[in-house]
N, C-alpha and C positions, 0 to 999 in steps of 0.2 A: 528702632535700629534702622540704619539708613541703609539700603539696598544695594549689595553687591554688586557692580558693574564691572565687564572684562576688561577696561582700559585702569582697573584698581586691581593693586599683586591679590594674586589669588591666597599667597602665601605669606605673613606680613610677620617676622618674629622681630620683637621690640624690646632691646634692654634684658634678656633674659636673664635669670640665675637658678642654676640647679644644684641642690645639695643632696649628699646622701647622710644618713644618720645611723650611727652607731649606737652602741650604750654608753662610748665613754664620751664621742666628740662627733662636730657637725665638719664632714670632707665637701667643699665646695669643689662641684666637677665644672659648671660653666659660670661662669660671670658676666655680665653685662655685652650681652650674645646678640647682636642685633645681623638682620638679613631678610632679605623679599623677596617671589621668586614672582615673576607677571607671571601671566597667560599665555601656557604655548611656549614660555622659557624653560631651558636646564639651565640649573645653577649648581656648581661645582663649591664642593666643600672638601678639601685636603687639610694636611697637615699630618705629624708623627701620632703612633701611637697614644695613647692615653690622652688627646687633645681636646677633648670630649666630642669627635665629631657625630657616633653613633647615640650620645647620650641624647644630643638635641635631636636627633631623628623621634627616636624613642618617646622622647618629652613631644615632639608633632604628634604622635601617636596615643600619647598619656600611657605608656606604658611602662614605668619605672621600679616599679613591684612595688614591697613593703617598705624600703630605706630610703626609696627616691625620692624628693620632693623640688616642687616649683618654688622657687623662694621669694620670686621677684621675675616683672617684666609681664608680658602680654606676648599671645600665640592666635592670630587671626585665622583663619580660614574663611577666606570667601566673606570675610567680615563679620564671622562668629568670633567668638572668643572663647577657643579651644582650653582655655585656665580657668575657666569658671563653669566649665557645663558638666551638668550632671548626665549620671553613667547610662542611660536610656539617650541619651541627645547624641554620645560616642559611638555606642554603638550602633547608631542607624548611619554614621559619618564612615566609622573605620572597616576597609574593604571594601566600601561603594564608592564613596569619596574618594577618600585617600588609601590606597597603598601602599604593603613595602616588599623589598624584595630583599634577604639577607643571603647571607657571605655563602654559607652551605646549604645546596638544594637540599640536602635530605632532611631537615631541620624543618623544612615546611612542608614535606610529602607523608605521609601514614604509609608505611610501608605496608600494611595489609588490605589497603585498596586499589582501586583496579584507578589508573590516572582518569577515563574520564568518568568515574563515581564522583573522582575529589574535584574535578573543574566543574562539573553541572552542579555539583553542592552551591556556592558561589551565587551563581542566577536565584538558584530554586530557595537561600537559604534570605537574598537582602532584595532580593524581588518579586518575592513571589511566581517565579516561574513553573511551569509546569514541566515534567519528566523528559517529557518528547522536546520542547523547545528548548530546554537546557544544556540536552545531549547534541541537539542540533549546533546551538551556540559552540558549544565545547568542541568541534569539530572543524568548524569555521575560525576558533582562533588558533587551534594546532597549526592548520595551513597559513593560517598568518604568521607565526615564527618557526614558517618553515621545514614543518618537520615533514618527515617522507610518510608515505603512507600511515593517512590521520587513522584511518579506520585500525590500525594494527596497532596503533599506538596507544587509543583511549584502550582498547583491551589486555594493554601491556600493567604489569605492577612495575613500581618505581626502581626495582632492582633489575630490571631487565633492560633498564637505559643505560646507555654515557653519562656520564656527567654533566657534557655540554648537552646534550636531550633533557636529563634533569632541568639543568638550568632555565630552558628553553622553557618547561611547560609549568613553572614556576612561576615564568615571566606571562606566560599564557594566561594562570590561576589568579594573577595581579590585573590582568586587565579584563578579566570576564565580566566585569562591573562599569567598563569603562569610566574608571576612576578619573577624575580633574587633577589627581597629582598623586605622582609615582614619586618612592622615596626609594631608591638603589643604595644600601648596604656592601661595598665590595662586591658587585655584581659578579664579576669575572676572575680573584683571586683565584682560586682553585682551578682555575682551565687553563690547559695550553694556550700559547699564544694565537694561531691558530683559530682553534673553536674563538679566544676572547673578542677575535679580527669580526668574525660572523654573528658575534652576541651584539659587539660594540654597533655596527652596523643594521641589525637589527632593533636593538633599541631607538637610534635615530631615525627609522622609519615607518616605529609605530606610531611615536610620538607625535609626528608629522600626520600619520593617518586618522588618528583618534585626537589631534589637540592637547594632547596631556601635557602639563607640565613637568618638570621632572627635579628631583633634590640626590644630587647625583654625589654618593660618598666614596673618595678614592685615597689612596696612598700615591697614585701612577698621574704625576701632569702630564704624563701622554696621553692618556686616554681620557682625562680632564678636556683638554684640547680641543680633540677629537668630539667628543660630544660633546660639550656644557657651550652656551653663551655668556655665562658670567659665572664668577670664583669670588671665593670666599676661603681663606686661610685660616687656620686657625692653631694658635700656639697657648698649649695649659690653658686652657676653659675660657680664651677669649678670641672674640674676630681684630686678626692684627692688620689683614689686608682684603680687599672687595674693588672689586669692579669689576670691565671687560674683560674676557679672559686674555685677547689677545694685547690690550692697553696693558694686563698685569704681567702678562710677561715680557713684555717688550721694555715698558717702561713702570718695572717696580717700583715701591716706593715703600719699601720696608726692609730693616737690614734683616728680619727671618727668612722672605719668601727670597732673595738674594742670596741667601747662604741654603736653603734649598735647593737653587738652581746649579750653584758652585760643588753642590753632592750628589750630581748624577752624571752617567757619562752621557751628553751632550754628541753629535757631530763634532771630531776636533779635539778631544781631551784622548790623553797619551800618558800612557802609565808611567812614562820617562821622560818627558819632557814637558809634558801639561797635569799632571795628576790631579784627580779630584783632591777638593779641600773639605775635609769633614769638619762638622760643628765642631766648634771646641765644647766639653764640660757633657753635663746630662743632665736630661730631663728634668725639670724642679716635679718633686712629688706634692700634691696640695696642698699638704700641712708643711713644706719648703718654698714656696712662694716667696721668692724675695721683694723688698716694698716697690715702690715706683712699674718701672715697665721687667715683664716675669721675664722678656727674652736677657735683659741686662748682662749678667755674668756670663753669658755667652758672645755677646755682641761687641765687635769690633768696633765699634762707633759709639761705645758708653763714655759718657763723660757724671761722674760721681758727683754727689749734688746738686744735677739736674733732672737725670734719665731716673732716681730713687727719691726725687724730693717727695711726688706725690702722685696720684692714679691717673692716668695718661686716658685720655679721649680720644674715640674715631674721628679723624677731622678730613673736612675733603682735603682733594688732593687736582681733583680734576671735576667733569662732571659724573656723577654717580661712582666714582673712585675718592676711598675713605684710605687713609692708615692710621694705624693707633702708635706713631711716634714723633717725639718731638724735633728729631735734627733732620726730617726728612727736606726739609728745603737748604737744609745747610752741606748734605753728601753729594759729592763729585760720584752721581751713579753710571757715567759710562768710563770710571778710572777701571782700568784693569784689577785684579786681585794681588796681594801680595805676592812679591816675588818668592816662589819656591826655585829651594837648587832644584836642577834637573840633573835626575840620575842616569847612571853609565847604562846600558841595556844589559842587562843581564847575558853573558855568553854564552853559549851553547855547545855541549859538547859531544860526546857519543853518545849510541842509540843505549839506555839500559833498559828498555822495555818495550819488547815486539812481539807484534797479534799476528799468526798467519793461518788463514783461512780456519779462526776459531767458529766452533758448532757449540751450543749449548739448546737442546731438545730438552723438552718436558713429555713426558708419557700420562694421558689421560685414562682415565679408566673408559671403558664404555659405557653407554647411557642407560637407564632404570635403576630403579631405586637398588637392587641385590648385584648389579653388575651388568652383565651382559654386552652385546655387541664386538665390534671390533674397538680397539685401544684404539686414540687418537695421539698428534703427535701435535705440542705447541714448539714452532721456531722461532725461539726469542732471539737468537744470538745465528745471522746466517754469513759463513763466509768472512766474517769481520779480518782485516788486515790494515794494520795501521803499525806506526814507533814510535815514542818517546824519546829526547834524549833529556841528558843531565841540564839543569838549569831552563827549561823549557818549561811553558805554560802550553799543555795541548787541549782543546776544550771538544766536547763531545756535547754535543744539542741535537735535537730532536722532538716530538711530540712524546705523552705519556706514553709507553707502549711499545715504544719502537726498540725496547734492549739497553739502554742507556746502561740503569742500574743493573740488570743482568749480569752483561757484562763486570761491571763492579767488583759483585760478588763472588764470578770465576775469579778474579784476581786478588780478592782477599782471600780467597780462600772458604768461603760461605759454601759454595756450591763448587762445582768438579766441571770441566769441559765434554762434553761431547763427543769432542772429534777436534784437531789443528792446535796451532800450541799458544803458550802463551811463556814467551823468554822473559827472565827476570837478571838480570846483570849475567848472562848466558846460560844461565841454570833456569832447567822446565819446570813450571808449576801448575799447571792445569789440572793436573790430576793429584794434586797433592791438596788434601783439605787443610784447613789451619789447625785441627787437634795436632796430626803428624808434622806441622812444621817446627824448622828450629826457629830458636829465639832470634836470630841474626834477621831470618828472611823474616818475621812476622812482625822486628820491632820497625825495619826498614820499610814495612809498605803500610799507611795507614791510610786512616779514613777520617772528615769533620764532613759531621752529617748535617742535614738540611734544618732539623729542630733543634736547638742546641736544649729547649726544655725537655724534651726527651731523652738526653744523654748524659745524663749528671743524676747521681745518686742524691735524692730529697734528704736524705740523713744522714750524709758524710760531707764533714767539710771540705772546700773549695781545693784546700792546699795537702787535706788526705787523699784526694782522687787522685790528685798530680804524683802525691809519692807512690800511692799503691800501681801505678801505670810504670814507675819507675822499680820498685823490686820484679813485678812482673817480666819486665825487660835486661833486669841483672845489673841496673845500672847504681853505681856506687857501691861502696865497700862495707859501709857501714850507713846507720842512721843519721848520722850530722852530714856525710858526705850526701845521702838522698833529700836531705830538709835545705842543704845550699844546693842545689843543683834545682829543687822547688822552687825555689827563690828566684832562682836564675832565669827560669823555664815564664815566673810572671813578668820577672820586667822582659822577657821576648818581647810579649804578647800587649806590654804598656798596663800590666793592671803593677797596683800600687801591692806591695808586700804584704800587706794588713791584711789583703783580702783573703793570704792562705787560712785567717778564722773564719769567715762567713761561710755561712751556709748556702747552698743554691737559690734560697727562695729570696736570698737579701739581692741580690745581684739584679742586671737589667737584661734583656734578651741579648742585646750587644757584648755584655761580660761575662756572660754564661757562655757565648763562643767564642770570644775567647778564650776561654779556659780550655775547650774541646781542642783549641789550634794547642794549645800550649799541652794539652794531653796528648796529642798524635804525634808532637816532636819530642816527648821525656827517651824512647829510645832511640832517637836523630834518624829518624826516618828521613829516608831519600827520595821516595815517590808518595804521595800524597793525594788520595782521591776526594776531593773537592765534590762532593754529592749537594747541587744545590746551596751551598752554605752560607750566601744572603738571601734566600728569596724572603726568609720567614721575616727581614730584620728592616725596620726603618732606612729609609733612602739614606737618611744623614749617617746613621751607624752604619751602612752596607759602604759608604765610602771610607770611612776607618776601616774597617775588616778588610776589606779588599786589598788598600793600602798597606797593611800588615801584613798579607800573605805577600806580597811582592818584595817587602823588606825581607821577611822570613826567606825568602824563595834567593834574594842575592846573596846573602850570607851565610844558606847553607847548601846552596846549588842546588835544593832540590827540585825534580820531577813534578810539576801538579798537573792532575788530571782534573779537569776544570769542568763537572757534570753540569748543563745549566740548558734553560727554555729561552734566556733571555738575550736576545744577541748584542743587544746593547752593552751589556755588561761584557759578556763574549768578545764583542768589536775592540772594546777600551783594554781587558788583561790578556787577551790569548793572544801567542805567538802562531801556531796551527791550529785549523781546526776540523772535525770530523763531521760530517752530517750523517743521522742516521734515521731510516722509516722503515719500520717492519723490520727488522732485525738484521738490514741491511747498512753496509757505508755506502750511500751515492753518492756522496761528494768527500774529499778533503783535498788541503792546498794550507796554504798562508793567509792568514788571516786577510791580508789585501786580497787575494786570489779569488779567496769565497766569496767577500765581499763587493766584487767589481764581477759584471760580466766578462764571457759567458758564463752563468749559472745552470745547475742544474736546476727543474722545471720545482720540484722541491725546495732547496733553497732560494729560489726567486722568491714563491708565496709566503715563508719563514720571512724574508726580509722586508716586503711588503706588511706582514700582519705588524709587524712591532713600531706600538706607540712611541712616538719622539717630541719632547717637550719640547720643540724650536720651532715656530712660527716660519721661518727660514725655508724650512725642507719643504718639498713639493714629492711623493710617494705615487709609484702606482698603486692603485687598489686592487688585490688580486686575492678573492675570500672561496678559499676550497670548500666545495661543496662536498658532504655527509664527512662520517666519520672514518677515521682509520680503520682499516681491514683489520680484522682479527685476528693474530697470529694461527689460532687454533686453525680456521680456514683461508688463509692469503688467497690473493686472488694469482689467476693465474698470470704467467709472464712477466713483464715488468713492476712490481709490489708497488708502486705509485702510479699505473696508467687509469686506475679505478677512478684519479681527482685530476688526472693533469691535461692542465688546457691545451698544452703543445703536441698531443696525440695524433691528431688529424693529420700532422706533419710529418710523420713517419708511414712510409707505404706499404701495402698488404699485411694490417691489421699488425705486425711484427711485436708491437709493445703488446699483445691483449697474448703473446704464442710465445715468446721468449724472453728468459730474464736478460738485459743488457752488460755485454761485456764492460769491466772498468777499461776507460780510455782515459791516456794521458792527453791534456789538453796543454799544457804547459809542463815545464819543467819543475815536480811536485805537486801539479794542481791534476786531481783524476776526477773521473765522471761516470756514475755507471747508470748509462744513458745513448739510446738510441737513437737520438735526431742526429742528423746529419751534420756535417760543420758548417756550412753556408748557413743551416738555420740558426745555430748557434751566436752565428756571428752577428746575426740581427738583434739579438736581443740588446734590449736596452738600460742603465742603471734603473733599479726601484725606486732606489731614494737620491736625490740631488737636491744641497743647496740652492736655492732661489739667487739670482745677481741682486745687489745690494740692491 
């Protein structure tokens, strides 16, 4: 075998194919999978769900269980051949060599050890290390991904972290080996944007310290971008595009990764004038693989008898830039997109739902196991005062933690308020739980939650949950009048009729919420609480959805409360928006307002962490150091002077001694924030386009 050398990809996957097997039939997950990663590169591998991008991680890994199998191709490491070595040759490779880090930290943490038991295992398990230099090690890389107080933390169990801590010492558990290639599974799904800002950040700087290569799996081309130097796309079990990252998005060369681009909101797209363009069609399932190229029946640029004659090859396109289609030399790629009408803005009319100085407290017990001490008090919800009117998109962002959903629940009706009110078309509901309400107010205020798998009954069909949401609500006179108003309720929503037979588990994530949008309007709810309800959903499906709550929203003027982490998203559909931390509002205004200076010291770092697929923008880098304050203990004074860099700027200690009055800075734009106006007025945008 000829000897590895660093100027040869450390990473070499050639022609792959991965199948799973059944009892009755062979499901091809990758086909002809080809990608290299050199030395000291991240390579980015996106694309939608089920595209098999985790599968090829998996298959670097050889871990595919009982049904997985290699079918076809070659998997190099360092010039081994990872497809043919036997199980003693793995594992002396996997977690010394190679690496992985997946989606959910607690999935790789043993909750009944102590974190550094499970990091010094590591050393002492593929190195032979001894006890004392293990723990050593495991110490030194805590303070490498920056955790506070290393010594407090090897003694801590995995349930006494954050999440972003979890992640942290996950990422820590990966490099105690100092592995030659890290393989990142959705590193940062599960985090605020935020913590994702200081993971992302940190990852590029281990990489850089120790050399590691890295195979970086995402859904977000922001954060592709941001860390990878080359990408790799991938649509149904194949690679349809590869190169530069910044050659790929600049100058695509594939109508898939182009119509990815065209389903996220971008700098510049406009719910009413520019709207995202979602894919047309869905996902082909592997035994629906249509012949020639799979993207075909989706793709604008199919011509029949060409694009389906026969199996389509990666061909260059440039240097080290490949795409797997045939009309790439023949598409006009800097023509604009089809022209969409652009719609009227939706009008806005009175306030039907206003928050004034709402309290929602939690009462803790005191600590020992039989009780004891003094009761504590959690302030999830402090002071909050904001409005609503009719036909309005008002969006509420913040980190986990800060009251978001809390709030929520006071206003379904989940939970009771505190203390301050909460008006509902002039009528108080705070203190009215939803057992005691009437059907008027409870069909009028609804809720599409963040998982639409979690919201759909596994054994009732699509079009009984829709009718049974409908007798619930009083709606219809009889059974035919509730089965056409069913009907009615899917083509809202754009699903086809047929689907009132299917069952949940037939449906795609996408059509599953839709069903939930078309359940929260059977009794023509006027306010609608929006709890996250793209996050869980493919970029291209979250541009459908999205698009649908806007149509939904002009045609029946309703209210949404737009619960969300992502501003991007935020930026493109809200009208107003609220910022909230620790159970506070420190900021709201108009969506231009929040977004342009002056910002509060909060929403600056929010707008700062959030990944942006455009090559264009030029960002401050502005990464809050530790975690959110605890509700149970806030710190004192200002509930963000604990993270914010603009403290020093206020005199006699005032942020660490009082909470800050809300001040109007503009007409609708408030601030509850103490820097003075002259320093305000320095500040500068986060994010700005680049001149062409």
């Amino acid at each position: 075998m000829t000897q590895w050398t660093p100027d040869q990809p450390i990473l070499e996957i050639e022609n792959l194919s991965i199948s799973f097997f059944t009892r009755l039939h062979e499901i091809p997950a990758v086909m002809d999978f080809s990608c290299s990663v050199m030395a000291g590169e991240a390579m980015g591998l996106v694309g939608e769900s089920g595209c098999g991008k985790s599968t090829v991680a998996l298959a670097v890994m050889r871990h595919l269980g009982q049904t997985g199998r290699i079918t076809g191709g070659r998997i190099r490491f360092k010039g081994q051949d990872l497809t043919t070595m036997d199980e003693a040759g793995l594992r002396r490779i996997r977690g010394r060599e190679i690496a992985m880090i997946y989606q959910e930290p607690m999935a790789s943490l043993n909750p009944a050890m102590k974190i550094g038991a499970q990091l010094a295992e590591v050393p002492m398990l593929h190195h032979g290390m001894g006890r004392t230099d293990a723990w050593a090690r495991a110490r030194e890389i805590v303070a490498d991904v920056r955790l506070p107080d290393p010594d407090r933390i090897l003694h801590s169990y995995p349930h006494q972290l954050s999440g972003g801590q979890q992640q942290r010492i996950v990422i820590a558990m990966a490099l105690m080996s100092k592995p030659a290639l890290l393989i990142l599974d959705e590193p940062t799904t599960a985090l605020d944007v935020t913590v994702e800002a200081g993971i992302v950040d940190l990852v590029k700087d281990l990489g850089a310290k120790y050399g590691t290569s890295m195979l970086f799996i995402s859904h977000n081309l922001g954060l592709v971008l941001e860390v990878c130097d080359r990408i790799t796309v991938m649509y149904s079990g194949e690679a349809v595009e590869t190169g530069a990252v910044t050659e790929v998005f600049d100058t695509m060369r594939h109508p898939y990764t182009q119509a990815l681009f065209r389903s996220i909101p971008l700098p510049g797209a406009d719910k009413d004038a520019r709207p995202l363009i979602a894919i047309p069609g869905n996902f082909p399932l592997p035994h629906e693989r249509p012949p020639g190229c799979n993207f075909g029946p989706r793709c604008g640029y199919f011509r029949p008898g060409r694009c389906d004659a026969a199996t389509i090859a990666m061909t260059p396109v440039g240097p080290r830039h490949l795409s797997r289609c045939l009309r790439w030399g023949e598409i006009d790629w800097a023509a604009p997109p089809p022209a969409h009408a652009g719609q009227e803005h939706a009008p806005v009319g009175e306030v039907v739902l206003r928050a004034e100085d709402l309290r929602k407290y939690y009462k803790i017990p005191g600590g020992g196991m039989f009780g004891g001490g003094a009761a504590r008090m959690v302030k999830a919800n402090e002071t909050l005062s904001f409005e609503a009117r009719e036909g309005e998109t008002l969006a509420i962002v913040g980190e986990s933690g800060c009251g978001k959903s809390t709030f929520a629940k006071v206003l379904m009706g989940l939970e009771t308020a505190t203390a301050g009110r909460i008006t509902l078309n002039g009528r108080e509901i705070q203190q009215v739980p939803i057992q005691r309400r009437d059907t008027a107010t409870v069909s009028g205020v609804q809720m599409v939650f963040q998982n639409p798998f979690d919201t759909l009954n596994p054994s009732m069909s699509v079009g009984r949950q829709i009718v049974r949401a409908l007798e619930i609500f009083g709606q219809g006179a009889s059974d035919a009048e509730r089965r056409e108003r069913m009907l009615r309720l899917l083509d809202l929503v754009k699903l086809p009729r047929a689907f009132a037979e299917r069952m949940p588990r037939q449906l795609s994530g996408g059509q599953k919420q839709r069903v939930g949008i078309a359940r929260a309007f059977a009794g023509g709810a006027k306010v609608v609480v929006a709890d996250e309800p793209v996050s869980a959903l493919d970029v291209s499906v979250q541009a459908a959805v999205t698009d649908l709550l806007m149509e939904i929203q002009r045609e029946n003027r309703t209210t949404l409360l737009f619960i969300s982490h992502d501003l991007s998203i935020v930026r493109y559909l809200s009208d107003r928006v609220v910022v909230m931390y620790l159970g506070h509002v420190v900021e709201q205004g108009s969506t231009e307002q929040v977004f342009q200076p002056p910002y509060h010291p909060y929403t600056e770092a929010l707008l700062s962490a959030v990944p942006i697929a455009d090559t264009r923008v030029e960002k401050q880098r502005i990464v809050l150091e530790g975690d959110i304050p605890s509700a149970l203990n806030p710190p004192p004074g200002c509930p963000f002077q604990t993270r914010c860099r603009w403290k020093a700027e206020v005199p006699d200690g005032l942020c660490e001694r009082e909470v800050p009055p809300m001040r109007d800075l503009a007409e609708g734009h408030q601030v509850k924030c103490h820097l003075p106006a002259e320093v305000l007025a320095r500040m500068r945008p986060v994010i700005r386009i680049a001149a062409e």
